[in-house]
LUMVEXZA-910503 format. One record per residue: residue number from 1; x, y, z of N, C-alpha, C in turn. Coordinates in pm, whole numbers, plus 50000, padded with zeros to 5 digits. Layout:
<rs>
r titor:NUM	nX:X	nY:Y	nZ:Z	caX:X	caY:Y	caZ:Z	cX:X	cY:Y	cZ:Z
...
</rs>
This chain:
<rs>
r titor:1	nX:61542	nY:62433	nZ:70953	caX:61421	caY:62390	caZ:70887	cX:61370	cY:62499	cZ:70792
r titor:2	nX:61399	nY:62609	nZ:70803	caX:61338	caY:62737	caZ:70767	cX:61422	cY:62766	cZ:70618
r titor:3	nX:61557	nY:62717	nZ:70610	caX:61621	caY:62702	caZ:70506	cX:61585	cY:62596	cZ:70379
r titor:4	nX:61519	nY:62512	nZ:70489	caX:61536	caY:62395	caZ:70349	cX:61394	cY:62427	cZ:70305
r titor:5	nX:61313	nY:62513	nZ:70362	caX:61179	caY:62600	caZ:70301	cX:61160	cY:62643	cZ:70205
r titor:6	nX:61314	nY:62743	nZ:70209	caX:61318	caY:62820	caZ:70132	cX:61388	cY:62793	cZ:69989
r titor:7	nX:61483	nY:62701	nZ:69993	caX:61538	caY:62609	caZ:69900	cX:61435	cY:62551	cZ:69810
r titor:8	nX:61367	nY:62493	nZ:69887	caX:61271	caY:62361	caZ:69822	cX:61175	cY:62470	cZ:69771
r titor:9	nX:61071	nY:62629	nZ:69833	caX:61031	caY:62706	caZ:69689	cX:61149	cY:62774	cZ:69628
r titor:10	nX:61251	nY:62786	nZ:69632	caX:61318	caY:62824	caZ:69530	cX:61313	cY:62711	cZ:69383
r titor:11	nX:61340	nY:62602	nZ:69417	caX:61344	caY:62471	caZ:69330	cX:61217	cY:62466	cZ:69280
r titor:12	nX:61107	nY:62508	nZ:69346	caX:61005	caY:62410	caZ:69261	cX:60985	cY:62553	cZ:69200
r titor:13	nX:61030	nY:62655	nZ:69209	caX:60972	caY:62794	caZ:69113	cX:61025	cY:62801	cZ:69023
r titor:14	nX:61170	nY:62796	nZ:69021	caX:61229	caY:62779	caZ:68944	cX:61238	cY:62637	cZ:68806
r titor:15	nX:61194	nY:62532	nZ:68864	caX:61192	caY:62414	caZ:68794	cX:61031	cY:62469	cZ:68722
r titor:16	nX:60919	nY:62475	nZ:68797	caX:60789	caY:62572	caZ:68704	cX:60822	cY:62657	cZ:68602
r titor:17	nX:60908	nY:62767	nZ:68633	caX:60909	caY:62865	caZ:68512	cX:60986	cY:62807	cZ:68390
r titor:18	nX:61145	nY:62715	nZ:68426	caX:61176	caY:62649	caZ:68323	cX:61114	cY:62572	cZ:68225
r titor:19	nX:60993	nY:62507	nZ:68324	caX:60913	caY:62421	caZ:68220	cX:60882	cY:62522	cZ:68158
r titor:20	nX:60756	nY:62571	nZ:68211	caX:60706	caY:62655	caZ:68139	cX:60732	cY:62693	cZ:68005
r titor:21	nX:60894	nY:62798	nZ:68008	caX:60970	caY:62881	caZ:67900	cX:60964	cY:62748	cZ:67777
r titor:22	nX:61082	nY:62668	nZ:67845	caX:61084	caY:62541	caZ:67734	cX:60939	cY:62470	cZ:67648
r titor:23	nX:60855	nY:62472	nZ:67737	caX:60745	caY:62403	caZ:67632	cX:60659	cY:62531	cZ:67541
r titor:24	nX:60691	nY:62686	nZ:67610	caX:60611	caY:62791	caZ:67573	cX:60715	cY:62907	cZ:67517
r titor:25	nX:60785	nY:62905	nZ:67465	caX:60895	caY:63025	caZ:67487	cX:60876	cY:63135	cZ:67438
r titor:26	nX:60740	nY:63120	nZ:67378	caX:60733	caY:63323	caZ:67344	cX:60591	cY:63390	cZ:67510
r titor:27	nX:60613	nY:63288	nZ:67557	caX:60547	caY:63277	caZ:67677	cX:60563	cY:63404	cZ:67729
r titor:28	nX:60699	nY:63499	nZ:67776	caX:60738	caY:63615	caZ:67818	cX:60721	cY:63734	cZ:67731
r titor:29	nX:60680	nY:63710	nZ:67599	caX:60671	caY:63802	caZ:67511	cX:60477	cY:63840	cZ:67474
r titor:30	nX:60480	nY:64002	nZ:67510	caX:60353	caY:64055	caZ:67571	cX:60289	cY:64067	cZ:67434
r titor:31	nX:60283	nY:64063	nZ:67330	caX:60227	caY:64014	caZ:67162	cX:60183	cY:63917	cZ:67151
r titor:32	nX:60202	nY:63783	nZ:67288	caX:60191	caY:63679	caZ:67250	cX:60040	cY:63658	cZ:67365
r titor:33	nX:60099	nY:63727	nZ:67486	caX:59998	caY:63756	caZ:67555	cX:59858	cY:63799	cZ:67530
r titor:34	nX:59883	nY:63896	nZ:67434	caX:59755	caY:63988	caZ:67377	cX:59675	cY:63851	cZ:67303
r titor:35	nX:59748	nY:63802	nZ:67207	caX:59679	caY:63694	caZ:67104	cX:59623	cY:63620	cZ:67224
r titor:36	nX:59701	nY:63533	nZ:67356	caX:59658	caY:63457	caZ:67441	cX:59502	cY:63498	cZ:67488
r titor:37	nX:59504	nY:63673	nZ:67538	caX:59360	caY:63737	caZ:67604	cX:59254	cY:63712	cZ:67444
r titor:38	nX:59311	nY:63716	nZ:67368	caX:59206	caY:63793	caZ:67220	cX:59188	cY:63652	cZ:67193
r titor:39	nX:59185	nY:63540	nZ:67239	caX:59125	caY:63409	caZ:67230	cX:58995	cY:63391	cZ:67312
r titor:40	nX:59080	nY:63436	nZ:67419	caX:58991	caY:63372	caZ:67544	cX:58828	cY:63437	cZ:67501
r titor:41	nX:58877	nY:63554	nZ:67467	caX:58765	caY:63687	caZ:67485	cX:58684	cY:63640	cZ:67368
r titor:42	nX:58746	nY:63590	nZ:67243	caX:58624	caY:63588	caZ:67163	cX:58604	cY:63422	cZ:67141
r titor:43	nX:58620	nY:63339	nZ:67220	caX:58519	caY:63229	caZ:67228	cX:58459	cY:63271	cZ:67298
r titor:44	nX:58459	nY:63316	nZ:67433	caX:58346	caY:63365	caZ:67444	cX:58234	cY:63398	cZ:67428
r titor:45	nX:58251	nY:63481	nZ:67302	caX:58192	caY:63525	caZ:67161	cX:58129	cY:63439	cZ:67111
r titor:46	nX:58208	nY:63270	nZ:67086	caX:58127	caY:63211	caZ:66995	cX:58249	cY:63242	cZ:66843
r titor:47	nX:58373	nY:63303	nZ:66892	caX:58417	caY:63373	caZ:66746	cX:58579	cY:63284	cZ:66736
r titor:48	nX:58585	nY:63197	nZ:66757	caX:58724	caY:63132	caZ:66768	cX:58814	cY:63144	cZ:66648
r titor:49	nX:58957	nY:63183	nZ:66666	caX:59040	caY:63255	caZ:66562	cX:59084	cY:63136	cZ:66464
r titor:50	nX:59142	nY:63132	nZ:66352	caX:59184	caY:63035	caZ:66262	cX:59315	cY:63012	cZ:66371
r titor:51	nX:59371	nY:63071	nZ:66380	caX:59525	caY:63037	caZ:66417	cX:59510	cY:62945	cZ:66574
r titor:52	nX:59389	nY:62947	nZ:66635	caX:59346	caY:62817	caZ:66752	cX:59324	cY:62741	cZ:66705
r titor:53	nX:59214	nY:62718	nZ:66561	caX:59147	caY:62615	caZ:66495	cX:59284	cY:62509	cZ:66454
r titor:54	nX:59357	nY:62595	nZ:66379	caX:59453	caY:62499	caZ:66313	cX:59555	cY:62458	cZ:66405
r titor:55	nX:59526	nY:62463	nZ:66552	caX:59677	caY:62394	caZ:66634	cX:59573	cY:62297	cZ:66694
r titor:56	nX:59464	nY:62298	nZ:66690	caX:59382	caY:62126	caZ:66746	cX:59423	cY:62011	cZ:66570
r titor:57	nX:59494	nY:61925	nZ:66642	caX:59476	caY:61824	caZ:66575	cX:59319	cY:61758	cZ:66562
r titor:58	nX:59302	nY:61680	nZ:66391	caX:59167	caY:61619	caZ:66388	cX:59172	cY:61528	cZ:66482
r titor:59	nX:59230	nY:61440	nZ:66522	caX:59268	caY:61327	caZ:66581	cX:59159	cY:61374	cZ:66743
r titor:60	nX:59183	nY:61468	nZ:66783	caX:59158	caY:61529	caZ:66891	cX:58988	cY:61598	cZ:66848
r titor:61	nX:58978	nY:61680	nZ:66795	caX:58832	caY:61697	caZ:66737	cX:58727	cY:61560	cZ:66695
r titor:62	nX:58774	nY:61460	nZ:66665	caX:58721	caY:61305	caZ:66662	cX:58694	cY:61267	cZ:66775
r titor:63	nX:58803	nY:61261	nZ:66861	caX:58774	caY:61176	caZ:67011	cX:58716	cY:61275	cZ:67123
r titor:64	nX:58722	nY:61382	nZ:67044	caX:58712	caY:61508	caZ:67208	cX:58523	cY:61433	cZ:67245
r titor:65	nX:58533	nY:61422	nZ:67357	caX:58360	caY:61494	caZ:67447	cX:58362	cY:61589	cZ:67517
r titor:66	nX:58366	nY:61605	nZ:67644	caX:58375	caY:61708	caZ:67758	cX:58515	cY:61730	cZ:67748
r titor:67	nX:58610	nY:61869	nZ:67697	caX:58745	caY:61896	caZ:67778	cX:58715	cY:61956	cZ:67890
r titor:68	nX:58799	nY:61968	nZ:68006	caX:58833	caY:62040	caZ:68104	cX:58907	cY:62139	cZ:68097
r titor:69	nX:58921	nY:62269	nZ:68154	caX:58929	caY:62385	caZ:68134	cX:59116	cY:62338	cZ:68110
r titor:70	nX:59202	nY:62307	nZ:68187	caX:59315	caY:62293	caZ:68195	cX:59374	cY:62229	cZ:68012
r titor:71	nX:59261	nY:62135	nZ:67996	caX:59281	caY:62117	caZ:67793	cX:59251	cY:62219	cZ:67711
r titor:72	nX:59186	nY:62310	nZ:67774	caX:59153	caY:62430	caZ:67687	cX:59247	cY:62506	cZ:67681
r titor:73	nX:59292	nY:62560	nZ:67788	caX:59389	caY:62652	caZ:67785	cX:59507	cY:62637	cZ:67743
r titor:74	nX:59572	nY:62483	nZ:67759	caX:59670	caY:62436	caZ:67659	cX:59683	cY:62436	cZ:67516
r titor:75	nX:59601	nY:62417	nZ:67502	caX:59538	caY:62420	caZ:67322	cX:59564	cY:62548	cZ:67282
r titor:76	nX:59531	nY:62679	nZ:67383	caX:59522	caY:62821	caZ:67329	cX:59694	cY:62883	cZ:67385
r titor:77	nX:59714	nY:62851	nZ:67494	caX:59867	caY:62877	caZ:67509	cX:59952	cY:62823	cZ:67381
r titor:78	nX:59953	nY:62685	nZ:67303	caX:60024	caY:62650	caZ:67205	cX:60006	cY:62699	cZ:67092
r titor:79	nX:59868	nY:62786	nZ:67081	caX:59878	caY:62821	caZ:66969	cX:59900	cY:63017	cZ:66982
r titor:80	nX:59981	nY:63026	nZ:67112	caX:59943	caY:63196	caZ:67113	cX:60148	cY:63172	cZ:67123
r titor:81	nX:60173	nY:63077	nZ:67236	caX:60328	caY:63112	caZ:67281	cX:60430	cY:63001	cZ:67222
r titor:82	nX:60416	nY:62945	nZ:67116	caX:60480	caY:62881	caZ:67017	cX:60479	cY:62905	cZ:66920
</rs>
């Protein structure tokens, strides 16, 4: 039982980070990271960078009301690790 434990998190960690890489692939690269923190930090601010602005589609700025934090951070991962 203790095997197929360890199998089954091997699989799902491994199947996570693949996604991950594939939909993010400069994801591992720490330049990309920095841009990722230097988002977060200046909305904060109130100071949101052009290079976030221009990866929201209008389509999405039209229909948005309330996002949830998990839409936010997608929005800023695609535009830091792609």
């Amino acid at each position: 039982m203790n095997v197929f434990n360890m199998k089954f998190c091997m699989f799902l960690f491994t199947g996570l980070f693949l996604g991950l890489y594939l939909s993010w692939p400069g994801i591992l690269i720490s330049k990309n990271w920095k841009c990722f923190n230097d988002i977060i930090a200046k909305s904060a601010e109130d100071k949101i960078s052009i290079k976030a602005v221009l990866q929201i589609s209008p389509s999405y700025l039209i229909k948005s009301k309330n996002k949830n934090i998990l839409t936010k951070v997608r929005i800023v991962a695609d535009a830091c690790f792609r």
